[in-house]
C-alpha positions as CSV (number, residue, x, y, z in Angstrom):
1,X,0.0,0.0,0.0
2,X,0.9,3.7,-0.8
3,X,0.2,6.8,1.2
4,X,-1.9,9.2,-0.5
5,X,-2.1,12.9,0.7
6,X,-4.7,15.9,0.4
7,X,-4.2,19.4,1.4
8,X,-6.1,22.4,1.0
9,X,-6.0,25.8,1.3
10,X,-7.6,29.1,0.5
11,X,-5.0,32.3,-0.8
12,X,-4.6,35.6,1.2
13,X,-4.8,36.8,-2.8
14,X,-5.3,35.5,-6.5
15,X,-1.8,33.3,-7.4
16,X,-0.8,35.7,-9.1
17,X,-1.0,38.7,-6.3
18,X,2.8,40.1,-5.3
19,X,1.4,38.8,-1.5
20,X,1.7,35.3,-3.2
21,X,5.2,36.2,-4.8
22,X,6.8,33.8,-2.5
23,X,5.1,31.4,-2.4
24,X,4.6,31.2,-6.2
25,X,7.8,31.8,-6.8
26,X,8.9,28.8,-4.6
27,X,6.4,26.5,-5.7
28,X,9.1,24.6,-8.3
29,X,11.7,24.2,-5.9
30,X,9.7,23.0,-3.2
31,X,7.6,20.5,-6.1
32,X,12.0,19.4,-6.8
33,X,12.7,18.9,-3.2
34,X,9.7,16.4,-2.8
35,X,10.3,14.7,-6.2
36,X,13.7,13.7,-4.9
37,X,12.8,12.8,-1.5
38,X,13.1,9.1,-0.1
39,X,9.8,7.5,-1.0
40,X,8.3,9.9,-3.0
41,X,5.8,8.3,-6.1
42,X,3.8,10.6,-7.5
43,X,1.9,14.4,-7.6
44,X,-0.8,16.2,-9.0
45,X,0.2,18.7,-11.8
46,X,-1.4,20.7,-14.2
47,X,0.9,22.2,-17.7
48,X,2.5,24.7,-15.6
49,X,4.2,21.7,-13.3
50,X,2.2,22.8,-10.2
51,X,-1.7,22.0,-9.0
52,X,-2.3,25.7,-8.7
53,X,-4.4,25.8,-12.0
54,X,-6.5,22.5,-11.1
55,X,-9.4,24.1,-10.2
56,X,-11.6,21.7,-8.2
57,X,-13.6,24.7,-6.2
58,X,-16.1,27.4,-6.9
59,X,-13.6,29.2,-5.0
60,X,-10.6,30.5,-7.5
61,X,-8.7,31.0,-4.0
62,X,-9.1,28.0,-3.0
63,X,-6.2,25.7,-4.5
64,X,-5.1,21.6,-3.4
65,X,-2.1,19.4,-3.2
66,X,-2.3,15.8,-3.9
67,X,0.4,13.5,-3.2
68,X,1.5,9.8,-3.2
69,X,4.1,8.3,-0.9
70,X,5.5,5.0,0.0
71,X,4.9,5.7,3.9
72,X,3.8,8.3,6.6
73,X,7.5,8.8,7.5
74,X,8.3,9.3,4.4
75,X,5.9,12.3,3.5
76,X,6.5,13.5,7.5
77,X,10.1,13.3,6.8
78,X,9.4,15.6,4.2
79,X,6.8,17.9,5.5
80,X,8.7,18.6,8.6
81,X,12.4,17.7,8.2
82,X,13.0,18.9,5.2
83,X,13.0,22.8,3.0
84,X,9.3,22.5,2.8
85,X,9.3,23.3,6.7
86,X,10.3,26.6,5.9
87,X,7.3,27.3,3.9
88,X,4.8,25.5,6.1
89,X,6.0,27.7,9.1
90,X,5.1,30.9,6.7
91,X,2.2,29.5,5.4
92,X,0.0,32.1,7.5
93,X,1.6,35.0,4.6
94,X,0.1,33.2,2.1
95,X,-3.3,31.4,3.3
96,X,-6.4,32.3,5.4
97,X,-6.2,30.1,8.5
98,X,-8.5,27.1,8.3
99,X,-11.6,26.8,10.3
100,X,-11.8,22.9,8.9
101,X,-9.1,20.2,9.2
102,X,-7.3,20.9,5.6
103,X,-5.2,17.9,5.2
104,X,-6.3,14.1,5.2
105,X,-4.0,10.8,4.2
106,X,-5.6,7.4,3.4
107,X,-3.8,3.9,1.9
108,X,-4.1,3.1,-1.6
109,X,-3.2,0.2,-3.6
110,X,0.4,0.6,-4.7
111,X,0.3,2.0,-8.4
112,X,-3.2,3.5,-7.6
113,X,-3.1,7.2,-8.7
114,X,-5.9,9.3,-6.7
115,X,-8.3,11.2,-8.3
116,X,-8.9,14.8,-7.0
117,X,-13.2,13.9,-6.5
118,X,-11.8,10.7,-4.5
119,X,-9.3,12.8,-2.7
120,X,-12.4,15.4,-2.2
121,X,-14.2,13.1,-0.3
122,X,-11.6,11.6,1.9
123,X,-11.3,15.3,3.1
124,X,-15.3,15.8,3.5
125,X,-15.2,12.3,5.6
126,X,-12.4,13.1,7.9
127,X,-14.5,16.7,8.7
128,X,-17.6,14.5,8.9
129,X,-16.3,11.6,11.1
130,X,-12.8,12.4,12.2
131,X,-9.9,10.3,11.9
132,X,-10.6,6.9,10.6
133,X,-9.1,4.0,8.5
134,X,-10.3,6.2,5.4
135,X,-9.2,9.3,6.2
136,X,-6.5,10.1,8.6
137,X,-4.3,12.5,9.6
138,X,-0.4,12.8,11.0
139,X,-1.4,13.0,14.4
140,X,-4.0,10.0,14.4
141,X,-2.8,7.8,12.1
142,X,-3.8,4.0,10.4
143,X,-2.0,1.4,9.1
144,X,-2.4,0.2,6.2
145,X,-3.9,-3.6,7.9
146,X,-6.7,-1.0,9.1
147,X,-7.7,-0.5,5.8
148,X,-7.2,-3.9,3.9
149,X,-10.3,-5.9,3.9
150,X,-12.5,-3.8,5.7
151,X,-16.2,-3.5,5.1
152,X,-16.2,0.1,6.0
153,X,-16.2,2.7,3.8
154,X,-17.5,3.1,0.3
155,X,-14.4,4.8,0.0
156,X,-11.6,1.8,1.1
157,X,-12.8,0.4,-2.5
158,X,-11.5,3.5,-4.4
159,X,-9.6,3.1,-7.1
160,X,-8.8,5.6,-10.1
């Protein structure tokens, strides 16, 4: 099983706002840093290299991350031991502050590639139900034995 990832946020300002400059600006390195990261697989990406023109909200603000890694550690290692950090301790610059848990993680079959509507609801679960075998988060986590053969879900069957 594979680790996918969903995070969301909503811009202080349109992408392409000088508030955003940084961040924007950044976006390529910190999309290199990950690619070359220990158990990296896989990220959403539009022609521009980035998710930021994947618009799956109403809301142009509103923009996503989705993510596939080979283990919790290995996407923690990243988040928070690695450049990214930087930008995730600025991230109030550059995004309102949530009022909903922005971030969810779930198993999926290894060579399964998420689909942002799957992904989507994951995130609308975990707000529904909390943390569960079908959508977790770093601080509650599953493992993947949670999630294989379970009759839970709709969801644990996913597969794009």
């Amino acid at each position: 099983m594979h680790l996918a990832q969903l995070n969301v946020g909503r811009l202080r300002a349109p992408i392409d706002d000088p508030l955003i400059d940084d961040f924007r600006n950044n976006l390529e390195a910190v999309n290199a840093l990950a690619e070359v990261s220990p158990g990296y697989v896989w990220r959403l990406q539009d022609d521009n290299g980035d998710a930021t023109g994947i618009k799956a909200f109403d809301d142009d603000l509103e923009i996503l991350n989705l993510t596939v890694w080979e283990s919790v550690d290995a996407l923690a290692d990243f988040t928070y031991r690695s450049g990214h950090v930087d930008f995730l301790r600025r991230r109030r610059e550059f995004f309102e502050a949530p009022s909903l848990p922005i971030l969810c993680l779930w198993w999926t079959p290894e060579g399964t590639i998420p689909t942002v509507e799957e992904a989507l609801l994951r995130l609308e679960h975990l707000r529904a139900h909390g943390p569960t075998p079908t959508a977790f988060t770093f601080r509650q986590r599953f493992e993947p034995a949670d999630v294989e053969g379970r009759a839970g879900s709709p969801l644990d069957t996913c597969s794009a």
